[in-house]
C-alpha positions as CSV (number, residue, x, y, z in Angstrom):
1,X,0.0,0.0,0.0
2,X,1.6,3.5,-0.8
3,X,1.7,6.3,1.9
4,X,-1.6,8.1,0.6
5,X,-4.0,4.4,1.4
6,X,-1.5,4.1,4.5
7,X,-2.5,7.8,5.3
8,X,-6.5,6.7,4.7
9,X,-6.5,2.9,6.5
10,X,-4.8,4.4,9.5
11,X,-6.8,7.6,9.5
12,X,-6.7,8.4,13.0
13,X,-3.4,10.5,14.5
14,X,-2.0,9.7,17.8
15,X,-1.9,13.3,18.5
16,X,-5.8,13.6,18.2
17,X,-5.8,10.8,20.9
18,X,-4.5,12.7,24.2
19,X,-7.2,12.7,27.0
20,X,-7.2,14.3,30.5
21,X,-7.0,11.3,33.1
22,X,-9.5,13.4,36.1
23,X,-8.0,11.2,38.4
24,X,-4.1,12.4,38.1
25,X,-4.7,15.4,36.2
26,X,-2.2,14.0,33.6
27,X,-2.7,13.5,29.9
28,X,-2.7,10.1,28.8
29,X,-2.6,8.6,25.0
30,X,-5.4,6.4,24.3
31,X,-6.0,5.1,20.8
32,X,-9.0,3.8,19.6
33,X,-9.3,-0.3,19.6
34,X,-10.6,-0.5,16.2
35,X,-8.3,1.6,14.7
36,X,-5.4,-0.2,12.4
37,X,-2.2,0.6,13.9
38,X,1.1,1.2,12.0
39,X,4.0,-0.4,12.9
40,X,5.9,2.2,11.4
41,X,6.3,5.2,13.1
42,X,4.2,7.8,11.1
43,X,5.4,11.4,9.6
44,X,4.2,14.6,11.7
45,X,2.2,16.8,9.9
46,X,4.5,19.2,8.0
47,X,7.3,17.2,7.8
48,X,8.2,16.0,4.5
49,X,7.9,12.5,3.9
50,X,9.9,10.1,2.2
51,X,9.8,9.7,-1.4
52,X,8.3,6.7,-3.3
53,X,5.5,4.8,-5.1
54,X,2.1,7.0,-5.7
55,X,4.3,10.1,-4.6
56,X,6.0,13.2,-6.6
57,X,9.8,13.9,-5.5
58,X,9.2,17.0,-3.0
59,X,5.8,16.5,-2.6
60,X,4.2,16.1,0.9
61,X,2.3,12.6,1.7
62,X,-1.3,12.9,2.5
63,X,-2.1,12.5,6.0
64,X,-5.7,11.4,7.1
65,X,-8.5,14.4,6.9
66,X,-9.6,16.3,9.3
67,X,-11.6,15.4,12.2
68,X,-14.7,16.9,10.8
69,X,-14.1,16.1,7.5
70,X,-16.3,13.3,5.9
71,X,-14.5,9.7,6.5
72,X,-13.5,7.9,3.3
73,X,-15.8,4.7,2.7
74,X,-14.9,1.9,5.2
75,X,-13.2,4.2,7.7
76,X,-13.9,3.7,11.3
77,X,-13.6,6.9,12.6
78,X,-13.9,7.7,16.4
79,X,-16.3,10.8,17.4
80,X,-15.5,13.6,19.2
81,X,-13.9,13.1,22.2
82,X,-13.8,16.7,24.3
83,X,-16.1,16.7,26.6
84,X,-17.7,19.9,27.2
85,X,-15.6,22.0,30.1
86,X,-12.8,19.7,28.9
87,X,-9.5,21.5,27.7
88,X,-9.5,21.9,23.8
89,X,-8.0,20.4,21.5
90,X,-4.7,21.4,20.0
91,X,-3.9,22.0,16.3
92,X,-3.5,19.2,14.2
93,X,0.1,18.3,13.9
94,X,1.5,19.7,17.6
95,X,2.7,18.3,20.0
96,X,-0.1,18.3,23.0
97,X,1.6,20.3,25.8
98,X,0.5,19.0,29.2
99,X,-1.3,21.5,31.3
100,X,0.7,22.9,34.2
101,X,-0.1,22.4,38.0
102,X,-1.6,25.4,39.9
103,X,1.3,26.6,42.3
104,X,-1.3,25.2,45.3
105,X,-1.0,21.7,43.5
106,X,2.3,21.8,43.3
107,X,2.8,23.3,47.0
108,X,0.7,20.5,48.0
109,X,2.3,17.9,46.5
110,X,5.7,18.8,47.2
111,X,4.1,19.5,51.0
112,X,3.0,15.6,51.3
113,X,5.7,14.3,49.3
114,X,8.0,16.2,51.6
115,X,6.2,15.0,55.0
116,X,6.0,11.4,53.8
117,X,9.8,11.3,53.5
118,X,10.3,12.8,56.6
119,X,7.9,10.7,58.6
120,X,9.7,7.5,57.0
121,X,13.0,8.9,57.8
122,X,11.7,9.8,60.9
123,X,10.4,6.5,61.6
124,X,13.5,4.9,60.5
125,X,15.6,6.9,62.3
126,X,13.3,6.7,65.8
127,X,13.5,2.9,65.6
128,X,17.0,2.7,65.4
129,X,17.6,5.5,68.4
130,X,15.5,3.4,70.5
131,X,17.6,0.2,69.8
132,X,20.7,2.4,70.6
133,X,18.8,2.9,74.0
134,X,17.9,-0.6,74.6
135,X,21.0,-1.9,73.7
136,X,22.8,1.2,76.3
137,X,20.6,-0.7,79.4
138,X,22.3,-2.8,81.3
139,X,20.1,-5.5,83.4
140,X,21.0,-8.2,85.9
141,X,18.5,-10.2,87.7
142,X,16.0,-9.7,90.9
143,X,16.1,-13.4,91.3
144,X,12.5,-13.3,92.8
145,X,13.0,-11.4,95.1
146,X,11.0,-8.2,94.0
147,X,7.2,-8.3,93.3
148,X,7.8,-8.7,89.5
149,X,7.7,-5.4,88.5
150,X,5.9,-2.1,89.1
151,X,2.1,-1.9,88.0
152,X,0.6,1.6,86.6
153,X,-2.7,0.5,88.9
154,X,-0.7,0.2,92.5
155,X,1.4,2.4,94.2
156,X,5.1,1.7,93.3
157,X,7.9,1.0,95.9
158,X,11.5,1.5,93.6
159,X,14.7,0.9,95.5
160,X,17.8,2.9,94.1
161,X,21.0,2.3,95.0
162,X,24.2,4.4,94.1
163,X,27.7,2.0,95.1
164,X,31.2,3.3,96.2
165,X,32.3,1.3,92.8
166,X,35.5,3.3,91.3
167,X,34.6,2.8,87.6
168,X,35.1,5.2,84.6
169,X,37.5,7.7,84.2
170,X,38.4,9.9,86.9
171,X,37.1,8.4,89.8
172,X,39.9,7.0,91.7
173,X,39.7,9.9,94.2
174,X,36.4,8.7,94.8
175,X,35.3,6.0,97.7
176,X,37.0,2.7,98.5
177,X,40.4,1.4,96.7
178,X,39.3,-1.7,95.2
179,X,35.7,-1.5,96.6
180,X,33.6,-4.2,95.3
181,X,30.7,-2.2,94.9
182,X,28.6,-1.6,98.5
183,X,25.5,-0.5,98.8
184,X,26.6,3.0,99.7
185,X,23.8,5.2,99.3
186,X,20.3,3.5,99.6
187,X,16.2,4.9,98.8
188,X,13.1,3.2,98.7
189,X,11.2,5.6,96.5
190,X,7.4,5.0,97.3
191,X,4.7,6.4,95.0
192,X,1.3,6.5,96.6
193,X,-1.3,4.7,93.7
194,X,-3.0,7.4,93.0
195,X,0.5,9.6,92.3
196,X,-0.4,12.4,94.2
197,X,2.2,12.1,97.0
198,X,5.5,10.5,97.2
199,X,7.8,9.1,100.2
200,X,11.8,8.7,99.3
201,X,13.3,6.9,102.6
202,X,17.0,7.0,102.7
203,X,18.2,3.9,104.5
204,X,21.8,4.5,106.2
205,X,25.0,2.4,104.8
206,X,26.3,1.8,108.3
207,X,22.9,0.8,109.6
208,X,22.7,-2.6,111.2
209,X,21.1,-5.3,109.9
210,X,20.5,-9.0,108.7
211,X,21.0,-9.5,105.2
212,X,19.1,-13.1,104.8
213,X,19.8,-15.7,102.8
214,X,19.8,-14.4,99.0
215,X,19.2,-16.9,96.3
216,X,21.4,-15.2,93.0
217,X,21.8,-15.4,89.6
218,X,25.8,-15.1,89.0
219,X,27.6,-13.3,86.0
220,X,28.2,-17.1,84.5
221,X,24.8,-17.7,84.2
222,X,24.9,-20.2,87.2
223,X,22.9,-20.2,90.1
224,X,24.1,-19.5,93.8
225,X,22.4,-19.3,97.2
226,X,25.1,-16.8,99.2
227,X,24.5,-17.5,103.0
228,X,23.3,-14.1,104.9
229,X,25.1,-12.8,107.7
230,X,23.1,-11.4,111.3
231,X,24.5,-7.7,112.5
232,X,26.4,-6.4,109.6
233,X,26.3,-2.8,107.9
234,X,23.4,-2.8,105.2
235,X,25.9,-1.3,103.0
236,X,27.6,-5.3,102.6
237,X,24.1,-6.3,101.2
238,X,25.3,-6.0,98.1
239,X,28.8,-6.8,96.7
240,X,30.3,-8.5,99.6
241,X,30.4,-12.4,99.1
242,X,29.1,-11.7,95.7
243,X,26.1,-10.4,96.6
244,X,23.7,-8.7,93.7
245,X,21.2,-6.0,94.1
246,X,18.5,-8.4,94.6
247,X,20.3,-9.3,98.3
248,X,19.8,-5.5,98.7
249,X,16.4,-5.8,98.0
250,X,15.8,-8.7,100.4
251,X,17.1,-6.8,102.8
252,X,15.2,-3.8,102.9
253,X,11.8,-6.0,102.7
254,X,13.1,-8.3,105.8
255,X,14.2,-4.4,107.5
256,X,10.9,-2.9,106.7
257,X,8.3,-5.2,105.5
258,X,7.8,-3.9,102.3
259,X,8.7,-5.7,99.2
260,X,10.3,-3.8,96.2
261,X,8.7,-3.8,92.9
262,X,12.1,-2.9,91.1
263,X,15.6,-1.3,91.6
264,X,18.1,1.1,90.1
265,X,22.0,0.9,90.6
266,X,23.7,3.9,89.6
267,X,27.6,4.8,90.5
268,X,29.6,7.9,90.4
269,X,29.4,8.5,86.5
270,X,25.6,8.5,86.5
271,X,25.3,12.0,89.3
272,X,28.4,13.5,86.4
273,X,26.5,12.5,83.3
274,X,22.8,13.3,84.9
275,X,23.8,16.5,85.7
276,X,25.4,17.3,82.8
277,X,22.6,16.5,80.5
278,X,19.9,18.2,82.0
279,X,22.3,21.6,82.4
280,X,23.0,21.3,86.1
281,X,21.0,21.9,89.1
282,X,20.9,24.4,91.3
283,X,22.1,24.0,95.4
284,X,22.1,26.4,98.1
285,X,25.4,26.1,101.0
286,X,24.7,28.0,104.1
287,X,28.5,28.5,104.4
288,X,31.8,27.7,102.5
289,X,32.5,24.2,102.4
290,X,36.0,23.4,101.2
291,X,36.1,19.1,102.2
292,X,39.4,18.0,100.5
293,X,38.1,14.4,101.1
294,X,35.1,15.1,98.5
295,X,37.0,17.8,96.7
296,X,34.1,20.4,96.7
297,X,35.4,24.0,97.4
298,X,32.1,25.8,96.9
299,X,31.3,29.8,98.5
300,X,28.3,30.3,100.6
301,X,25.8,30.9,98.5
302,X,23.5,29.1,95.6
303,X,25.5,27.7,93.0
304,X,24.7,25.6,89.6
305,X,27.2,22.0,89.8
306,X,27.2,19.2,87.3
307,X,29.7,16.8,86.4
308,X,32.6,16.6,89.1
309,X,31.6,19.5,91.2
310,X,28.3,17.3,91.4
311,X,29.7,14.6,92.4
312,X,32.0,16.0,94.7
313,X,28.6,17.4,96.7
314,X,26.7,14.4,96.9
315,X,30.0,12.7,98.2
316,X,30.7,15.8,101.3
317,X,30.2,14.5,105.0
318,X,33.1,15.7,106.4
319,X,32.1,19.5,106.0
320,X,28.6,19.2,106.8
321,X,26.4,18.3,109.7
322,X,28.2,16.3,112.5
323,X,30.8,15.0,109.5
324,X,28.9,11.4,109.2
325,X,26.8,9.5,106.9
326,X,23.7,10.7,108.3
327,X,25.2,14.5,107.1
328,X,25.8,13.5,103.9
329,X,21.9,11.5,103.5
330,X,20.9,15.2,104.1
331,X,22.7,16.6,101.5
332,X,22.1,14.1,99.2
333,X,18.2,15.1,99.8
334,X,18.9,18.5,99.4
335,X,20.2,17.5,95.8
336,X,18.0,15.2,94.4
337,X,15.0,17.8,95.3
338,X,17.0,20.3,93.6
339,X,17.4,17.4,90.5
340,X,13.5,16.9,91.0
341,X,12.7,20.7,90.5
342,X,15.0,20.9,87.5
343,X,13.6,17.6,85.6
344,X,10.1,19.4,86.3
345,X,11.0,22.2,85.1
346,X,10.0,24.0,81.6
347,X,13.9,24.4,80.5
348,X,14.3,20.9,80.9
349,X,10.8,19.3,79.4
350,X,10.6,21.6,76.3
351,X,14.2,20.9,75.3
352,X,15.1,18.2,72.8
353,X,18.5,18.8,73.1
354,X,18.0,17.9,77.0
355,X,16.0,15.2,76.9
356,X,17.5,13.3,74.3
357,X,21.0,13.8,76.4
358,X,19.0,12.5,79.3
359,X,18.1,9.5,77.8
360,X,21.4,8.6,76.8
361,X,22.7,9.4,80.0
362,X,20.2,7.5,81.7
363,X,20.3,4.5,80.0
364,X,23.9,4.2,80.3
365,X,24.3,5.3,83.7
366,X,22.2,3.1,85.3
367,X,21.7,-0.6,86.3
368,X,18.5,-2.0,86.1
369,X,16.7,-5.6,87.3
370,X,15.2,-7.6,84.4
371,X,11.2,-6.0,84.8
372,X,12.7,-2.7,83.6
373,X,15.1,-3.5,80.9
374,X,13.7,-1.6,77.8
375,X,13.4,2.0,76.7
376,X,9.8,1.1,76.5
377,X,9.3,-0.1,80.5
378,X,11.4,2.8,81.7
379,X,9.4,5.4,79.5
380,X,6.6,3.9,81.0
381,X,7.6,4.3,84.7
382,X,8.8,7.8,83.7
383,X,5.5,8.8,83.1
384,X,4.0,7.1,86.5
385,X,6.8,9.5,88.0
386,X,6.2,12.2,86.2
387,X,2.8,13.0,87.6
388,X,4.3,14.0,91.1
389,X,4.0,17.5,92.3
390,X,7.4,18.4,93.8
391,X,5.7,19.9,97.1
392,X,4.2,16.2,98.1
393,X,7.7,14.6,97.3
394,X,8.5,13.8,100.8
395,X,12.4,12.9,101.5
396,X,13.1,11.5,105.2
397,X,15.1,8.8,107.0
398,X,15.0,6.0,108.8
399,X,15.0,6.5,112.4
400,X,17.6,5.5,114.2
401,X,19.8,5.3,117.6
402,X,23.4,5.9,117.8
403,X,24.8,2.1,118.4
404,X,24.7,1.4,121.8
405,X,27.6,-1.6,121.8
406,X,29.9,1.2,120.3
407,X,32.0,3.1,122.2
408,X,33.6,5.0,119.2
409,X,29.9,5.7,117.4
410,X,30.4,4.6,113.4
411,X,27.0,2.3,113.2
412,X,23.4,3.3,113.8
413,X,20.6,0.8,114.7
414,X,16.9,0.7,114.4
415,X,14.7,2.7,116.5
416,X,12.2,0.2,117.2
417,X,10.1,3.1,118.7
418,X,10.1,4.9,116.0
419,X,10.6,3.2,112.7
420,X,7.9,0.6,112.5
421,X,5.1,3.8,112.5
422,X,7.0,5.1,109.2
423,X,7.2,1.2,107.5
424,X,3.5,0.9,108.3
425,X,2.5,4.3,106.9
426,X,4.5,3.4,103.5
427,X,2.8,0.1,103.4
428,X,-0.6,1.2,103.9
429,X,0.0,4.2,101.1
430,X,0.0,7.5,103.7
431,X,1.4,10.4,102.7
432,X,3.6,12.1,104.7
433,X,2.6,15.4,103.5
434,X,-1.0,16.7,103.4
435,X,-2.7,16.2,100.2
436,X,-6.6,17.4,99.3
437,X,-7.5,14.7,97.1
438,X,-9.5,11.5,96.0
439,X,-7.0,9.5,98.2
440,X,-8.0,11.6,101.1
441,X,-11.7,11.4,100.5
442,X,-11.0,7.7,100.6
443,X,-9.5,7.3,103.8
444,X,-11.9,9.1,105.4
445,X,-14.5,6.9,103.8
446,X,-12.6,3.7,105.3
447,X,-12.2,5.3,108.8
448,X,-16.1,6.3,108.6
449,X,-17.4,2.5,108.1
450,X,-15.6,1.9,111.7
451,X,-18.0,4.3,113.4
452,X,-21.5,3.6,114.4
453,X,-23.4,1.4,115.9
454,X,-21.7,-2.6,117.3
455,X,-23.3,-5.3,118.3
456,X,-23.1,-7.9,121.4
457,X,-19.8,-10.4,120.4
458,X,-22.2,-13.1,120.4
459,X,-24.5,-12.0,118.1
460,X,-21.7,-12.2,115.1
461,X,-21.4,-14.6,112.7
462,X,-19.0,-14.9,110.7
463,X,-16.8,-17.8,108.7
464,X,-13.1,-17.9,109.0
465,X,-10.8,-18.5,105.8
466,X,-6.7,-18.4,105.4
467,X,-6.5,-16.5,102.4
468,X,-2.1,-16.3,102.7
469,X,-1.6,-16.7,106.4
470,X,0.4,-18.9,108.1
471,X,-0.6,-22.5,108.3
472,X,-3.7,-23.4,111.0
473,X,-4.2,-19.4,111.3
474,X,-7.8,-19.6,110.7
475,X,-8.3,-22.5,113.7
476,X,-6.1,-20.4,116.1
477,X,-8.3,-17.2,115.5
478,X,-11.9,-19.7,115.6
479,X,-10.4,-20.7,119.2
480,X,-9.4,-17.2,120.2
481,X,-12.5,-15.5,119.3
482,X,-15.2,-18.7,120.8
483,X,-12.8,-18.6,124.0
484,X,-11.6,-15.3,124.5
485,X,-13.9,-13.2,122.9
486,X,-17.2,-14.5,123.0
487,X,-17.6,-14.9,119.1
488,X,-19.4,-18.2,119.3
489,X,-21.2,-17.5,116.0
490,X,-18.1,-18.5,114.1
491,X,-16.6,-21.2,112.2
492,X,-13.6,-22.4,109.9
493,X,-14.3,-22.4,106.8
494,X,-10.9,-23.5,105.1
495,X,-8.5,-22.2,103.1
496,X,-9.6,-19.3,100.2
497,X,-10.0,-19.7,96.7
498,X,-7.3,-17.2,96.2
499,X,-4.3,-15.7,98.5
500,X,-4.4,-12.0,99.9
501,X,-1.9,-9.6,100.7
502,X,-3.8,-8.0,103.1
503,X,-7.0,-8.9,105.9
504,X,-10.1,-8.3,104.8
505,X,-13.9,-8.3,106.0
506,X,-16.9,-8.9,104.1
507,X,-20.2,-8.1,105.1
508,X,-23.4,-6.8,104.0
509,X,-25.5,-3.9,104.8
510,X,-27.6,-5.1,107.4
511,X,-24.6,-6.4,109.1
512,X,-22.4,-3.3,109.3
513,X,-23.3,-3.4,113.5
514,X,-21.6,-6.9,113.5
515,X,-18.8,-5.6,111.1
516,X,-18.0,-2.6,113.3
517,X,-17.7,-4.8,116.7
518,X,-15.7,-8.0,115.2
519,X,-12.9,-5.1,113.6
520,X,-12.9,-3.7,117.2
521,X,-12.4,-7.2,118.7
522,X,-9.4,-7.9,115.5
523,X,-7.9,-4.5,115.7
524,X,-9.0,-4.0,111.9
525,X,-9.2,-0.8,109.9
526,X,-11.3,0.5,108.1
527,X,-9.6,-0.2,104.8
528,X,-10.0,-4.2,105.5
529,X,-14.1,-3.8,106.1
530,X,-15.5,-4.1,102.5
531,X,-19.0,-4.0,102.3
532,X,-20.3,-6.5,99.8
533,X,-22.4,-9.2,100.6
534,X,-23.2,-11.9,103.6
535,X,-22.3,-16.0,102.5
536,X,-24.6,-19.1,103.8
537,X,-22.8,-20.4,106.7
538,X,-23.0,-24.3,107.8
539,X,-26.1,-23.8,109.9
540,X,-28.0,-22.0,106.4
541,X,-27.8,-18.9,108.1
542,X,-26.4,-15.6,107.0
543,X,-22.8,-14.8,107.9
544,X,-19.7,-12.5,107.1
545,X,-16.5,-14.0,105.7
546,X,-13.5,-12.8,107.3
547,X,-10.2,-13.9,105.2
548,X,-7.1,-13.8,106.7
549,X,-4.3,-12.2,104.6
550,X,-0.2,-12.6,104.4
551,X,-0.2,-9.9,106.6
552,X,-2.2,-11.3,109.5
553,X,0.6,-11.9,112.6
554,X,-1.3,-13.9,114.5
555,X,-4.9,-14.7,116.9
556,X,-5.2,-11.5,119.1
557,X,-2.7,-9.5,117.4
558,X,-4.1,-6.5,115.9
559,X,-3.8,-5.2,112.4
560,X,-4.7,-2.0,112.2
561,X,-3.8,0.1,109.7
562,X,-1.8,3.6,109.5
563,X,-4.1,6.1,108.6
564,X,-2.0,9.4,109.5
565,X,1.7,9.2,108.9
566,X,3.7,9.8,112.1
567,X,6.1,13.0,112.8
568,X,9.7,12.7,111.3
569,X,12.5,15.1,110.4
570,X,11.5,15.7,106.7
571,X,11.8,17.7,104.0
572,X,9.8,18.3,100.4
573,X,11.1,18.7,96.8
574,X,9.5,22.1,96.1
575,X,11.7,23.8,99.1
576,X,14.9,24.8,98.6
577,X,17.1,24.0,101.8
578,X,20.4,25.5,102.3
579,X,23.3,22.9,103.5
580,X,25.0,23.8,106.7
């Protein structure tokens, strides 16, 4: 066929064929199904064509007509393809220009394009940052001997300990040649379940104790029950004989009764590297302190310390106070409400820069027990911590008595007259400071159900169960109360579906009178009456349970509760105390 019945078979030009895709606002070339199609690449209009057969040297080929010219017999020709509003058509024989993007289009789509790479960067970048985090942590293990790990729902009880451990670089003027690592400065950090208050007790190194026995993982992998020693300094609960941090923790809950739910080691780089990334804190000296033991020369006067000069504070006894550990627990107070008031602060929150230096410094500073030992867990706890007004953050100590077997006074011992009221008031979740709140409301809801009306002793009835006490507990108490106290409405009912940390005291409304008089006769508070409902005893009658918890110490021994914290030398975060 020669180029003019080419031109009229294939009579429909790819350039009449561009259409505007709505959906991508692009042009897109879409030919006609039933029109032929060339194989060879056809002349554009105006070009000259090549010479041969059916054509005259110099003479253009014929192209196909016009769009709105009559189609040659036998033609398929496609009809008009604009629709109306559409962009028109260009001239036959140029190249269809594509219409350009509004400047808002293109803003936009530079915009999300833009934003999508960042967020994957982002992304990308965030998720390895976090594994540099994880992989800073270092974790050992509590060997059972914590609670398993803090709960957002329950008050939290954190033990931190900082050891006299020279490592990293310039810290051999610091603590013991050779030290092992003691348990040289010691807090149980207690966070009351609703957050609003907080108790940090400081537990004296040179405090005598028994460590018990302390089942431990080793650095090998192997397993390893260390023997515990009676009358030794708590500071030996950890790093003597091997000892781990969860010995420390086994001591504090045989010391006070309360079980940790996690720890924190930290040694002298983490007060340096703390400091240092969150700008230094602010402390207040009542006089010039120049202690060439700790190395801090510091005027009287407030002064900004990180790094060394930090350190150097935290570590001054001999300059302060009456020279001794107790001094220095004060100082150390002093600091870490001045630490408290700084992470709470604006400067600090709203600063990348900071926080992301805190984070490193953090996780690399500190030893942590398996519960807490991801980015993820400690963020987590961070948060918990977080929602604590500085003003209820209560710091005190541990009473205690000058050792009395001591001529030359270095230990201290328990003041058994004293320090049991402040372990019961952290166990039963008092605040030490006064807070208006729901936990308030509370208690005064608990210590209401004890007042009232009580009946006779024997008109109560109630069923005795041992839900965590010590073996034949709820057949000692049946005997007490039908032989002592006149309860002959009782009975034992066995042992509880489920163990309890704590006594408790079921009952139902109409037997509030009864309720009242048996917590009088068990020395129960108010928190371990819950009004519920009354169970079918043996004889069909109505009766209240009464489940004996872990914490019950035996038949006659009462269990009431702290419900006011008692009076101890204290201070709170928000105050700013000058050391002397």
């Amino acid at each position: 066929m020669d180029a003019q019945g080419r031109g009229r078979a294939d009579n429909i030009d790819p350039a009449d064929q561009w259409v505007l895709n709505p959906n991508t606002g692009e042009y897109e070339l879409r030919l006609n199904a039933s029109a032929p199609q060339s194989a060879v690449p056809r002349p554009r209009r105006g070009n000259p064509a090549p010479t041969g057969a059916g054509t005259r040297s110099g003479q253009r080929a014929r192209t196909a007509p016009e769009r709105d010219s009559p189609a040659p017999p036998g033609t398929d020709v496609p009809g008009p393809r604009r629709r109306r509003g559409a962009p028109a058509e260009p001239p036959p024989g140029r190249r269809r220009t594509k219409p350009r993007k509004s400047k808002a289009k293109k803003v936009l789509l530079w915009t999300g394009g833009s934003m999508a790479f960042v967020l994957v960067a982002v992304s990308a970048a965030g998720y390895l940052y976090i594994k540099h985090l994880n992989d800073n942590i270092t974790s050992v293990s509590d060997d059972g001997a914590s609670t398993g790990g803090f709960s957002k729902d329950q008050a939290i009880n954190i033990l931190v300990i900082g050891t006299d451990k020279r490592t990293g670089k310039g810290n051999d003027g610091y603590g013991d040649a050779g030290s092992v690592g003691h348990a040289d400065t010691n807090i149980l950090l207690h966070v009351s379940k609703d957050r609003s208050n907080a108790t940090a007790l400081s537990i004296p190194r040179d405090l005598i104790v028994d460590v018990p026995d302390c089942p431990t993982q080793q650095a090998d992998g192997t397993d390893k029950v260390i023997p515990g020693t009676q009358g030794v300094r708590f500071n030996t609960s950890l790093g003597q004989d091997d000892r781990t941090p969860s010995c420390t923790m086994r001591t504090v809950t045989e010391l006070t009764g309360i079980k940790p739910d996690d720890f924190m080691v930290a040694d002298f780089n983490a007060v340096k590297t703390l400091t240092e990334a969150v700008g230094g804190v602010d402390v207040c000296l009542a006089k010039d302190i120049k202690d060439p033991d700790s190395h801090l020369n510091l005027s009287k006067g407030t002064h900004n310390i990180s790094g060394e000069q930090a350190l150097a504070f935290v570590r001054t006894r001999h300059a302060v106070g009456f020279g001794g550990d107790l001094s220095r627990i004060t100082l150390q107070q002093q600091f870490l409400s001045a630490l408290m008031r700084k992470l709470k602060g604006n400067s600090t929150l709203s600063s990348p820069t900071k926080m992301l230096k805190l984070a490193e410094a953090g996780t690399k500073a500190l030893t942590v027990d398996d519960k807490l030992d991801s980015i993820g867990k400690l963020k987590d706890l961070g948060l918990e911590l977080g929602k604590l007004n500085p003003k209820n953050l209560t710091f005190t100590t541990v009473p205690v008595l000058d050792n009395p077997a001591e001529k030359v006074k270095a230990t201290v011992v328990l003041n058994d007259a004293k320090a049991p009221a402040v372990f019961d008031a952290i166990k039963n979740d008092v605040s030490f400071t006064e807070v208006k709140n729901k936990q308030k409301a509370a208690k005064d809801a608990e210590a209401a159900r004890l007042k009232g009306t009580k009946s006779a002793a024997s008109e109560v009835r109630v069923r005795i169960l041992n839900g965590g006490a010590a073996g034949g507990s709820a057949q000692l108490t049946l005997a007490w109360l039908q032989n002592s106290e006149g309860v002959l409405k009782s009975e034992n009912a066995g042992n509880a579906p489920a163990a309890l940390s704590k006594t408790t005291l079921e009952y139902a409304p109409d037997q509030a009178a009864q309720a009242r008089r048996l917590a009088e006769i068990m020395g129960l508070s108010g928190s371990a009456l819950k009004p519920g409902k009354s169970v079918t005893n043996s004889q069909g009658l109505p009766a209240m349970t009464l489940t004996l918890g872990k914490d019950f110490k035996g038949a006659g021994e009462p269990l009431t509760a702290a419900t006011k914290a008692p009076e101890v030398d204290k201070s709170t975060a928000d105050k700013v105390k000058c050391a002397s």
